[in-house]
BALUMFI-419787 format. One record per atom (N, C-alpha, C): x, y, z; residue in three letters. Coordinates in pm, whole numbers, plus 32768, in hexadecimal, padded with zeros to 4 digits. Example, Ala and Ser with C-alpha at 12.3 -4.5 7.8 and 13.67 -1.06 7.14 Angstrom:
85277DC7830CALA84CE7E3E830CALA85287EB6830CALA85057F1F82C4SER85577F9682CASER850A80038313SER
END
This chain:
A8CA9C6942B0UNKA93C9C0D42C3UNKA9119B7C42B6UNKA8AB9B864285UNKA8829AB74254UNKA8749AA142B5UNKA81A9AAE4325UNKA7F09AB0438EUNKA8579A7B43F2UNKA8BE9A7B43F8UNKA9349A674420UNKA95D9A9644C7UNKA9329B3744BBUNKA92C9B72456BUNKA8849B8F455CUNKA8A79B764600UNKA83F9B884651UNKA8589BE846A7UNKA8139C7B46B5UNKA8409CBD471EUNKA7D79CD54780UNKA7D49CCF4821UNKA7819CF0485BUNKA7969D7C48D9UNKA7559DE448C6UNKA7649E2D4918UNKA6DF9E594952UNKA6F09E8F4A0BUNKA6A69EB74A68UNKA6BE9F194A96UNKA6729F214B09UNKA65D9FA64BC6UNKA6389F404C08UNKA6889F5B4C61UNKA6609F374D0AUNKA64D9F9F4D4FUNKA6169FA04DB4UNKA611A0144E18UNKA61F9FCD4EE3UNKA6159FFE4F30UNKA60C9FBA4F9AUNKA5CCA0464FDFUNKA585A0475032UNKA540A0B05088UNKA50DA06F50F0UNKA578A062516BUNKA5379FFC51FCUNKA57EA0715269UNKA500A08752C8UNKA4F1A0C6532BUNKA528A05F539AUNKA571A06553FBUNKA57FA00F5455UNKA563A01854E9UNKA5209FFF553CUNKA505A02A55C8UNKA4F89F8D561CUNKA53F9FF3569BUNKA5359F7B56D1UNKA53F9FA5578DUNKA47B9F9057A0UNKA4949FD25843UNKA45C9F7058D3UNKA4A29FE4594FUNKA4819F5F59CEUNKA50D9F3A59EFUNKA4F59EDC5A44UNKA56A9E955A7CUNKA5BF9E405A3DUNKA6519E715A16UNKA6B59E5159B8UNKA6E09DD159D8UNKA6FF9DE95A29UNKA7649DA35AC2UNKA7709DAF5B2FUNKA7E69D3E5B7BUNKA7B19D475C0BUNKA7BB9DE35C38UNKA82F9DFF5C14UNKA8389EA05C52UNKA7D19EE35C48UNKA7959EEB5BDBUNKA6EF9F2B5BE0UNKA6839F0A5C2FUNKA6AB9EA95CA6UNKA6519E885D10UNKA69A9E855D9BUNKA7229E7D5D86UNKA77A9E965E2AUNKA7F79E935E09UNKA8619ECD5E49UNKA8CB9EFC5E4EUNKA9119ED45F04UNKA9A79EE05F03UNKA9E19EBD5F70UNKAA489F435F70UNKAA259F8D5FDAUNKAA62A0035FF4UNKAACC9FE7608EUNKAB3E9FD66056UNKAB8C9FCD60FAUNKAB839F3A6131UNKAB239EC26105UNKAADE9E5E6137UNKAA789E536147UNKAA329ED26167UNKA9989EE2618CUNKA9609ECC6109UNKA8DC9EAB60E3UNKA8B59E9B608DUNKA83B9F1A6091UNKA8009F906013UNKA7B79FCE600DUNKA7819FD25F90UNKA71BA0215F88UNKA6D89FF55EDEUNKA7399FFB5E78UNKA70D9FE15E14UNKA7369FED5DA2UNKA74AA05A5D32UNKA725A06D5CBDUNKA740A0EB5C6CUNKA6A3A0DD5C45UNKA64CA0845C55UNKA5F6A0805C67UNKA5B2A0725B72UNKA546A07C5B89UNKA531A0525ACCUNKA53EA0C85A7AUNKA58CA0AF5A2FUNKA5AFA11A59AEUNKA573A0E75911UNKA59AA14258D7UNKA57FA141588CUNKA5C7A16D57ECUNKA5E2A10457ACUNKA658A12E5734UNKA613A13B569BUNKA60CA172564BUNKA60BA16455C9UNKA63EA17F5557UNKA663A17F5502UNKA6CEA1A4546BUNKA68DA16153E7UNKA6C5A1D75389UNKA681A1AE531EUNKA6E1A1A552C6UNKA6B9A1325261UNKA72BA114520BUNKA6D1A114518AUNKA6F5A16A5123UNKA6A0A19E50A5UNKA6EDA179503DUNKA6E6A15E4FC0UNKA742A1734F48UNKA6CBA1474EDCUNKA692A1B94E99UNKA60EA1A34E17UNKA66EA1744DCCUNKA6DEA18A4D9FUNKA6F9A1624D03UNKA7B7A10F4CFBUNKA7A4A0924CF8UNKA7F4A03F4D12UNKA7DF9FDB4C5CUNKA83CA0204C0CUNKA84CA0014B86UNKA85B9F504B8BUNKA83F9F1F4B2EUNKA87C9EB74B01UNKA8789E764A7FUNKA8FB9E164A33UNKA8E59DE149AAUNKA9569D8749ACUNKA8C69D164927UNKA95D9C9D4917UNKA9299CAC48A7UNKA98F9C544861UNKA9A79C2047CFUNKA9FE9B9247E2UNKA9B69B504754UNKA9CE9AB14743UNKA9FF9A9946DFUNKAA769AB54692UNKAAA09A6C45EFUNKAA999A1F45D9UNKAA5799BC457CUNKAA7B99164525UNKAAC9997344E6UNKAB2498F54514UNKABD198E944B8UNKAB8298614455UNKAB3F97FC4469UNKAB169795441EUNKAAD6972E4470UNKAAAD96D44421UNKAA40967644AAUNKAA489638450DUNKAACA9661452EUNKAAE5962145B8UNKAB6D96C045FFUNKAB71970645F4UNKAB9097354624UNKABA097CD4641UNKAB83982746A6UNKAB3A98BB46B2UNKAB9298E74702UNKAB92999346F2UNKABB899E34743UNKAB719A574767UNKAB9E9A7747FCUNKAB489AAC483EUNKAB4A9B1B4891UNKAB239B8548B0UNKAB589BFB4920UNKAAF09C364934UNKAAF49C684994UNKAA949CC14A19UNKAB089D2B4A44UNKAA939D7A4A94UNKAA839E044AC8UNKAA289E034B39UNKAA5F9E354B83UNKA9ED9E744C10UNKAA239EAA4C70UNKA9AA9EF54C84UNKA9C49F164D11UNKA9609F1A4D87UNKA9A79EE84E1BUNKA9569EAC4E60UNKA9269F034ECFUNKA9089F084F49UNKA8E79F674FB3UNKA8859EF1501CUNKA8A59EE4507FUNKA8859E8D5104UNKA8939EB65189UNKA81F9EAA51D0UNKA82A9ECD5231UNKA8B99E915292UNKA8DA9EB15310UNKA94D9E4D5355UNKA9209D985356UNKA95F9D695349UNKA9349CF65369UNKA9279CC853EFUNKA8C79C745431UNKA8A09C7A54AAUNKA8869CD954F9UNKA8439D3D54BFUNKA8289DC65509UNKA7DF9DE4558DUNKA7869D685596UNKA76B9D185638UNKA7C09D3D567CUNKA83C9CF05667UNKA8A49CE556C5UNKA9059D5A56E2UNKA8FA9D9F5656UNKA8FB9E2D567BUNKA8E09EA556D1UNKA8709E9F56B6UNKA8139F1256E7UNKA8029EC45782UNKA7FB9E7657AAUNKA7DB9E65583AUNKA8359E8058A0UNKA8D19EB65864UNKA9229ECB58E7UNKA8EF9F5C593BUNKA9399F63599DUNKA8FD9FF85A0FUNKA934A08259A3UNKA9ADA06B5962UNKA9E1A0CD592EUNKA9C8A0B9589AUNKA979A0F55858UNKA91CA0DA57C4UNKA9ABA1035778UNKA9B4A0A8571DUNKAA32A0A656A0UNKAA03A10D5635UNKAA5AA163561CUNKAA61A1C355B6UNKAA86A15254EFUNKA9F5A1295508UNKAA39A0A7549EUNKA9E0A0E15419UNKAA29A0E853A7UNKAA0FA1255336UNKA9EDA0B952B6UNKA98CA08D527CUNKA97BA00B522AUNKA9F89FFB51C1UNKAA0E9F77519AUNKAA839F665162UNKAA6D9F8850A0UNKAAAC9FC45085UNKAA919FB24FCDUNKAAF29F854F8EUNKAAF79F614F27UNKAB2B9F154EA5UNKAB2A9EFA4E37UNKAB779F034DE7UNKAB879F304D57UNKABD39EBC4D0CUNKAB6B9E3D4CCFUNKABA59DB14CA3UNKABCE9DAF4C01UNKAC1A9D844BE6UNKAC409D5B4B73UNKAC5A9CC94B4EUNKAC3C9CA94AD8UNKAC739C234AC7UNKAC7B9C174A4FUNKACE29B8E4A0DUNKACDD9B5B499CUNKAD019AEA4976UNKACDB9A97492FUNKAD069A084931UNKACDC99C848B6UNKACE9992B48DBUNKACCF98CC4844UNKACA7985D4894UNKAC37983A4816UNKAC2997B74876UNKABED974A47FDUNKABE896CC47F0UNKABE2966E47CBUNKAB8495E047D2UNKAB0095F647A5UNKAAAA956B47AFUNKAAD69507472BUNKAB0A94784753UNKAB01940A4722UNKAAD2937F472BUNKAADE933A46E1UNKAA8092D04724UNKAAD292754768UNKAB5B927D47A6UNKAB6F9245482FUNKABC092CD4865UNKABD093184862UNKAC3093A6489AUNKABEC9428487CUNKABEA944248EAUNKAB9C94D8493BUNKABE6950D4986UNKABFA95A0494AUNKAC5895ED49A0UNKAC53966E497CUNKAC6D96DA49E3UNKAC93972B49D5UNKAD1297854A29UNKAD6B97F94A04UNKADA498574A1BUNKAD8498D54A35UNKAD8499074A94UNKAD67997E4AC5UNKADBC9A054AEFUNKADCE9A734AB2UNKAE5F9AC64AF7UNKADBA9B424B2FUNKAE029B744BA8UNKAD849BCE4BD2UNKADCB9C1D4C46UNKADCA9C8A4C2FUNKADD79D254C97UNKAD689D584CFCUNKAD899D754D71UNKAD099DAA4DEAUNKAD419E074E2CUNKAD469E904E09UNKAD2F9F174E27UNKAD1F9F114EB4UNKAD169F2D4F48UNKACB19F404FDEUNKACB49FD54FF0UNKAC5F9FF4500AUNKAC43A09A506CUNKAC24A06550C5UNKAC60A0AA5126UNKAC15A09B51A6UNKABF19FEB51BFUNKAC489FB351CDUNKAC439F2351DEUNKAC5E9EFB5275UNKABE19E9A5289UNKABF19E75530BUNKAC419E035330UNKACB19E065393UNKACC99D8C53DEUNKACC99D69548BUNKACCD9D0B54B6UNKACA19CEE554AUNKAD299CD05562UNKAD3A9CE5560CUNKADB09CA55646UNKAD479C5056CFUNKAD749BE656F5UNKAD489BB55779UNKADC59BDA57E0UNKADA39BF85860UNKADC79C2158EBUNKAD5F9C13592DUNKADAF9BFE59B3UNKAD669BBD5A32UNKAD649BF65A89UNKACDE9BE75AC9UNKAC7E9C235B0EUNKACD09C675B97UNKACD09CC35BBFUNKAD179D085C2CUNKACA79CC05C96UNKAD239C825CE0UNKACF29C615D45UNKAC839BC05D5DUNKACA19B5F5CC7UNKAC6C9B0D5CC4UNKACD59AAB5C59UNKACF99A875CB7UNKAD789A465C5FUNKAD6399DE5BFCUNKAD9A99D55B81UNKAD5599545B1AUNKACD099675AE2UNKAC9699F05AF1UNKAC2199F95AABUNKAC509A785A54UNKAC1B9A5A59D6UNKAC539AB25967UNKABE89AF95932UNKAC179B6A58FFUNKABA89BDE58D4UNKABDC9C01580FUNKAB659C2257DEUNKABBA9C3F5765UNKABB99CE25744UNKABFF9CDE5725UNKAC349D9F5707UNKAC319DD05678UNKABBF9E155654UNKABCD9E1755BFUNKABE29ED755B5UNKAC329ED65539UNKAC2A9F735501UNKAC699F7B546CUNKAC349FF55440UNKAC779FFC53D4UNKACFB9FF253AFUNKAD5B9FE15354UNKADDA9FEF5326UNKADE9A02552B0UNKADB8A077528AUNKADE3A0BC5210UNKADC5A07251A5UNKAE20A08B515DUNKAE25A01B50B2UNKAE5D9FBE50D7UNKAE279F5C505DUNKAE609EC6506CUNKAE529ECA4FDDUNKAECA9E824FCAUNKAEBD9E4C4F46UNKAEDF9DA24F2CUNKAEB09D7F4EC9UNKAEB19CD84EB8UNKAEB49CBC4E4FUNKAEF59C304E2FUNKAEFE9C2F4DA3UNKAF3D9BB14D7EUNKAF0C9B554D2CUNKAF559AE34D22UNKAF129A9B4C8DUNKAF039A104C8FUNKAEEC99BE4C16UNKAEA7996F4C8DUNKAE3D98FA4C3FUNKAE2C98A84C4EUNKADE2982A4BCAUNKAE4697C84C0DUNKADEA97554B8DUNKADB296FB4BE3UNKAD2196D54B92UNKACD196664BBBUNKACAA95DF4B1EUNKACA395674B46UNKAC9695114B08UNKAC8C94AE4B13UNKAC3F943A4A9EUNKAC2193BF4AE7UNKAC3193664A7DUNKAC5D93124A60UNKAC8292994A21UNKAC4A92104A28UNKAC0D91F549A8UNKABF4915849B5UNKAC3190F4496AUNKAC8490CC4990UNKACB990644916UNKAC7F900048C2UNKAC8F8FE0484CUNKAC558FB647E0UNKAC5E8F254844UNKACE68EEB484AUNKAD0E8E724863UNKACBB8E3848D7UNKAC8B8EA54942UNKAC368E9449A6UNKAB938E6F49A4UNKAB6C8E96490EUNKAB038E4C48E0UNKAA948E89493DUNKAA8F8F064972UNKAA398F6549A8UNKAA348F464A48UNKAA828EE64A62UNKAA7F8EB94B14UNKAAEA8F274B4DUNKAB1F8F2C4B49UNKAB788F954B80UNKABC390174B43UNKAB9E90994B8BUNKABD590FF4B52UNKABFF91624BBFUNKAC6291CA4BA3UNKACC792254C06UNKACA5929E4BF3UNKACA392AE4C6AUNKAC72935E4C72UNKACEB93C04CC4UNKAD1F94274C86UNKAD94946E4CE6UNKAD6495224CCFUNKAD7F95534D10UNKAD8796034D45UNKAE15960C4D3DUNKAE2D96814D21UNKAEFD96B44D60UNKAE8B976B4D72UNKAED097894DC1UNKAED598294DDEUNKAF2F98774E1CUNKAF7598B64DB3UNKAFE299074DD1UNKAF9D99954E1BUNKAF8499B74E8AUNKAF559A4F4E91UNKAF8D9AA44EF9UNKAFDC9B164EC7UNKB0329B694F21UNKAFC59BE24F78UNKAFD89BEB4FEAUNKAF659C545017UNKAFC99C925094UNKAFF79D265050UNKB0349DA650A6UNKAFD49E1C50E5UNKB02C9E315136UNKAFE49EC55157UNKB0249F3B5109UNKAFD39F9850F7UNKB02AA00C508CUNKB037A0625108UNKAFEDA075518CUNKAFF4A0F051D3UNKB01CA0A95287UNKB052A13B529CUNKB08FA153532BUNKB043A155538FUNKB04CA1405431UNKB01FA17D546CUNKB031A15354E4UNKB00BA1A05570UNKB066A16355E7UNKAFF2A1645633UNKB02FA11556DFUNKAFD5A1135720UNKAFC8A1645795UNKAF5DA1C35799UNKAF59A20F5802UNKAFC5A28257B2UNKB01DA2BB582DUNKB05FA30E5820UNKB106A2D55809UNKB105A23E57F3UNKB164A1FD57ADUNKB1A1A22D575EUNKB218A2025704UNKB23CA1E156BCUNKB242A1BF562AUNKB211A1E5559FUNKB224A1945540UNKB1FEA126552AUNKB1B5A0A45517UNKB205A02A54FBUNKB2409FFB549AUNKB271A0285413UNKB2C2A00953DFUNKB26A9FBB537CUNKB1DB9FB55372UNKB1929F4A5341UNKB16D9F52528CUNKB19D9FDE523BUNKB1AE9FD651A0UNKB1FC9F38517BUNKB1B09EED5124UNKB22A9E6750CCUNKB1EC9DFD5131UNKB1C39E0351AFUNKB1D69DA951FBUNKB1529D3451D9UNKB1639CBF51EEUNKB0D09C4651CFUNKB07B9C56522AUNKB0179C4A51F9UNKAFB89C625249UNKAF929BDB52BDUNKAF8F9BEC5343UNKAF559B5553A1UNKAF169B015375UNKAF4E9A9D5382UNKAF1A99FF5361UNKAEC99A1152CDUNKAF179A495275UNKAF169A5051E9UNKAF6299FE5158UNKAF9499765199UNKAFE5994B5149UNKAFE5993650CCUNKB06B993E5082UNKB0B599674FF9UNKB06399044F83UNKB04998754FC6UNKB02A98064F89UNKAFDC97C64F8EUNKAF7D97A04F89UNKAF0797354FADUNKAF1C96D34F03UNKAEFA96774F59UNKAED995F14ED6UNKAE8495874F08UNKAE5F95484E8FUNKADE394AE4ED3UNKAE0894724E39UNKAE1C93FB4E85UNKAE1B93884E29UNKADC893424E60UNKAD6D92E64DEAUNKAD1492794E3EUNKACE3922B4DA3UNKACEC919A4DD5UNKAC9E91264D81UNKAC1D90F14D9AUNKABD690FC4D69UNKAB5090CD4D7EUNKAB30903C4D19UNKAAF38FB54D66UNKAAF18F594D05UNKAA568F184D10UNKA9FF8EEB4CC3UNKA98B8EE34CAEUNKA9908E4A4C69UNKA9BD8DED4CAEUNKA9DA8D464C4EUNKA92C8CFF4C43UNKA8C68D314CA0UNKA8468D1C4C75UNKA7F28D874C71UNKA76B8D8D4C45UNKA7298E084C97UNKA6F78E1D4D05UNKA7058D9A4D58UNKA6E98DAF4DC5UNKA7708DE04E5DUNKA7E58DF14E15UNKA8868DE34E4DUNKA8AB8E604E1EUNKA8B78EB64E9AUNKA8FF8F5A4E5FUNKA96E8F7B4EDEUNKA9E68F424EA9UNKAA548F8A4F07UNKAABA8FC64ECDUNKAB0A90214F41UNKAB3C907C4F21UNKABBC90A04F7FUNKAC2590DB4F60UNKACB491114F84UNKACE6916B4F57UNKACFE91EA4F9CUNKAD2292674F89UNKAD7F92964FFAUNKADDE92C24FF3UNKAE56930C503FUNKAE3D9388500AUNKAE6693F9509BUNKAE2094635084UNKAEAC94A950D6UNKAF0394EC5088UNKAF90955F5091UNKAF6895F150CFUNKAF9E95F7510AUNKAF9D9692515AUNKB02496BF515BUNKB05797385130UNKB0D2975A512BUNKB0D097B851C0UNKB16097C951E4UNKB184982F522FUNKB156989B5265UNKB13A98ED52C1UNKB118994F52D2UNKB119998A532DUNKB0DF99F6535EUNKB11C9A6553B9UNKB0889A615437UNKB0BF9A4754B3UNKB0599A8154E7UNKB0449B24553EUNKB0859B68551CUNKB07D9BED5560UNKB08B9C6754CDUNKB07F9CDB5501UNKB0829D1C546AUNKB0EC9D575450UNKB16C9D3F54BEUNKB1DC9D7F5487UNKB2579D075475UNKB2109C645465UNKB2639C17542FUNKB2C09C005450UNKB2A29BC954E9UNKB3229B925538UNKB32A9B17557AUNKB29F9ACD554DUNKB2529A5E5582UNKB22D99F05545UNKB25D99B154D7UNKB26A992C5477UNKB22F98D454A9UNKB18D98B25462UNKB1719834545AUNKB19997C05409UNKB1AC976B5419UNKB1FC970553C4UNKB17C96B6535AUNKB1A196BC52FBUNKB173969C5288UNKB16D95E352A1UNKB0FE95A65290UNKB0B5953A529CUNKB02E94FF5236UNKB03D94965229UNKAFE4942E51B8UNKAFAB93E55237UNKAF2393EF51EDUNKAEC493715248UNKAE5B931E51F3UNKAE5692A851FFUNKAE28923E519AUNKAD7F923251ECUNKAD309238517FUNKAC9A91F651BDUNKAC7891835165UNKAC2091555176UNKAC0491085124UNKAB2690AD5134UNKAB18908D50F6UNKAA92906B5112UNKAA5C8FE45098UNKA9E58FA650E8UNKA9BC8F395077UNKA9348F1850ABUNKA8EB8F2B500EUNKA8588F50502CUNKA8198EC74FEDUNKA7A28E735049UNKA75E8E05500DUNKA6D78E4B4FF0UNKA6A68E174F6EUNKA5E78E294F6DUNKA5E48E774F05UNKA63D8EF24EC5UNKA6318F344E56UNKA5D68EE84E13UNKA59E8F0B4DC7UNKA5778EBE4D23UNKA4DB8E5D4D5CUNKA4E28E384DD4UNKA48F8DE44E18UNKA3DF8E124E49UNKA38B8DE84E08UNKA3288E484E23UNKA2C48E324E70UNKA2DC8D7B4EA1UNKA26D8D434EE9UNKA2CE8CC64F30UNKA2A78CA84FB8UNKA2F58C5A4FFAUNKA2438C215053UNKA20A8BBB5035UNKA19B8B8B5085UNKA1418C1C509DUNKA0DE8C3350F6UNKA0E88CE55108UNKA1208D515110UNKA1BD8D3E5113UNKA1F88DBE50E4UNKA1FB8DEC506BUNKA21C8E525099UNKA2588EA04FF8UNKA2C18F085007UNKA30A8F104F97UNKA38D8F534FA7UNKA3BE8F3B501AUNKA40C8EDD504AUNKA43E8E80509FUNKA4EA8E9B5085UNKA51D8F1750DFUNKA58A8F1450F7UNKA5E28F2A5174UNKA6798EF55177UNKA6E68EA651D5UNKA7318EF651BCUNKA76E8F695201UNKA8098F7151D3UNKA86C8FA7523FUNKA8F78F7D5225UNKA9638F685289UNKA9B58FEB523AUNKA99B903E52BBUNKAA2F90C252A6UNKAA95909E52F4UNKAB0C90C752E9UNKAB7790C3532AUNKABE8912C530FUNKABE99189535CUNKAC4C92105352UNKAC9B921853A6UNKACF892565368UNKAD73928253BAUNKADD2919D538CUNKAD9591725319UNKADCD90E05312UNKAE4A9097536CUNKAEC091075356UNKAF2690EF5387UNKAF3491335430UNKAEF4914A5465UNKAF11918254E5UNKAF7A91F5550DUNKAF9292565489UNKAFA392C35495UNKAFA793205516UNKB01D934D550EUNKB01693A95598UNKB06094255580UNKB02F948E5592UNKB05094ED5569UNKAFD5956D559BUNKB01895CF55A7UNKAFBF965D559FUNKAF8396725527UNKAEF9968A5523UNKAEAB967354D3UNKAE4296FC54BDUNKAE299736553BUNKADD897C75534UNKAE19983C5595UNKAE2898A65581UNKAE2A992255E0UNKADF3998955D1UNKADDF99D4564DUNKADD49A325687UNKAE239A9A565DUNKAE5D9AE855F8UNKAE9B9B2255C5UNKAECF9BA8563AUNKAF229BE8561EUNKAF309C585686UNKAF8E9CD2562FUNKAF979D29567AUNKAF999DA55621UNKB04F9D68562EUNKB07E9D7B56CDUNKB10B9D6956BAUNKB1589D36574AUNKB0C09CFE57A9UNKB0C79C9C582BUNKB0D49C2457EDUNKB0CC9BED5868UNKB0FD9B3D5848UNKB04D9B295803UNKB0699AB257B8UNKAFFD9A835760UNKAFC49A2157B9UNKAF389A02578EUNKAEF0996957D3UNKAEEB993B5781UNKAEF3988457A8UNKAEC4984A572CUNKAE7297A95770UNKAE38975D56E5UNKADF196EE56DDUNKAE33968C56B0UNKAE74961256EAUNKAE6F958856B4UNKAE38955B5611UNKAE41954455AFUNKAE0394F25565UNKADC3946155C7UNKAD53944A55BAUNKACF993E355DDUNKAD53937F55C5UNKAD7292CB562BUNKADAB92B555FBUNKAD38924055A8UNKAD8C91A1559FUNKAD56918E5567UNKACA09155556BUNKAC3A917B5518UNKABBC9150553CUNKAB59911F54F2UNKAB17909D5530UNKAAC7906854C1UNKAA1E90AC550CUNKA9CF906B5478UNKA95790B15486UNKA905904C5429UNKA8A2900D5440UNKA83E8F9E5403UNKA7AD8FEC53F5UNKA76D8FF453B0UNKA707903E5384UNKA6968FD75322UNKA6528FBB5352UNKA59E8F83531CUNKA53A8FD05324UNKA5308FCE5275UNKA4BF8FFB524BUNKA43B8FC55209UNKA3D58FD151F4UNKA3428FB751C4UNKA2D48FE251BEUNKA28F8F8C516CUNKA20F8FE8516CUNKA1B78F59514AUNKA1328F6651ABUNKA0E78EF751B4UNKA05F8F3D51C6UNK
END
């Protein structure tokens, strides 16, 4: 093909034994029976193995012509739980099964000499996909625990474009960089709690998964020693529980930063001699910003930070 594609294909494998023994937690050293306090469950011992030898993978790269290619992949993934620490240390050991995944993608993308970009459309398969809910501690009010287990399939699926722009007219001092990401993420499967109920959870979004993310940001460089920058950063809507009855409100938060000394390589005995001023959350933003997700209790959540500066000196002498 006139050397035109490029195809690359692999194996992965993963083979990790996991153990983890002794004293978990407090309960594994004392317990409160009635009020009285008596030992504990005393040190155990947990381990699981998460195996997968043959985990395929392949991309391919088309020149369409000298500035512009297309591109697609294949894979599939296999991972232990994430934070499996936090896992494995409760009194009652989680029946937790590693998560797998089956990626697709395809896109176009574009190098020029002021515009860089690309488009991305891409599919994610889950088996056995893990998510956490936070709930609080029986009997310790305001302290939160996180609750992780499997949920069946998940599926996901969206676009995303990335790109960056320099304008001619700008004469290489200033250029724009933006993200958009459209990505939908459902559950395909059922399941209740305890001897519950249903939850109704096929179609439904997955916790604190929102529809939209975007970043816009300008970066301007008027010497080489002068590097600042402004970026607003979009969070769309979203759900904090998993049967979607709990709306976080969709919020933008501006940072911004400006760096002295770039380019600068000697200052008397210094060297690389740099100053720079962050400032996040610009506008003093207020809004819910993180949670504690929950299966289908009330949710916890975090403040966005409000607003905060931060001065930072660096060198080398």
């Amino acid at each position: 093909m006139e050397d035109r594609l490029t195809v690359e294909v692999g194996i992965k494998g993963l083979q990790l034994d996991y153990a983890l023994a002794g004293f978990r937690d407090f309960d594994d050293y004392s317990l409160k029976v009635g009020g009285v306090g008596v030992p504990g469950y005393g040190p155990q011992s947990v381990s699981q193995e998460f195996n997968d030898a043959f985990l395929p993978m392949a991309g391919a790269v088309y020149k369409l012509n000298d500035t512009e290619q297309l591109f697609a992949s294949y894979s599939q993934n296999f991972s232990l739980p994430r934070g499996a620490d936090d896992l494995f240390d409760n009194i009652v050991t989680p029946d937790i099964t590693g998560e797998r995944s089956t990626n697709y993608e395809l896109g176009i993308r574009t190098n020029r000499p002021t515009f860089n970009a690309a488009v991305a459309f891409y599919y994610i398969d889950f088996d056995d996909r893990i998510e956490t809910a936070g709930r609080e501690v029986v009997g310790q009010p305001g302290l939160i625990e996180t609750i992780a287990q499997n949920v069946g399939s998940v599926e996901a699926y969206g676009i995303e474009f990335t790109g960056n722009w320099k304008p001619e007219a700008f004469n290489d001092y200033a250029y724009f960089t933006a993200n958009l990401t459209h990505n939908v993420a459902t559950f395909k499967n059922d399941f209740a709690i305890g001897s519950g109920p249903l939850l109704g959870l096929p179609g439904n979004q997955l916790s604190d998964s929102p529809k939209w993310l975007a970043t816009v940001g300008l970066t301007v460089e008027p010497t080489e020693w002068i590097v600042a920058n402004i970026s607003a950063r979009y969070t769309g809507m979203r759900y904090a529980d998993f049967i979607n009855t709990q709306e976080m409100e969709s919020y933008t938060v501006v940072d911004t930063y400006i760096e002295f000394g770039s380019g600068v390589e000697e200052v008397g005995p210094l060297k690389n001699l740099k100053l720079r001023l962050n400032v996040n959350n610009l506008f003093d933003k207020d809004t819910l910003s993180f949670t504690f997700g929950t299966i289908n209790g009330n949710a916890f959540y975090r403040p966005l930070s409000p607003r905060t500066f931060q001065l930072s000196i660096g060198a080398q002498f």
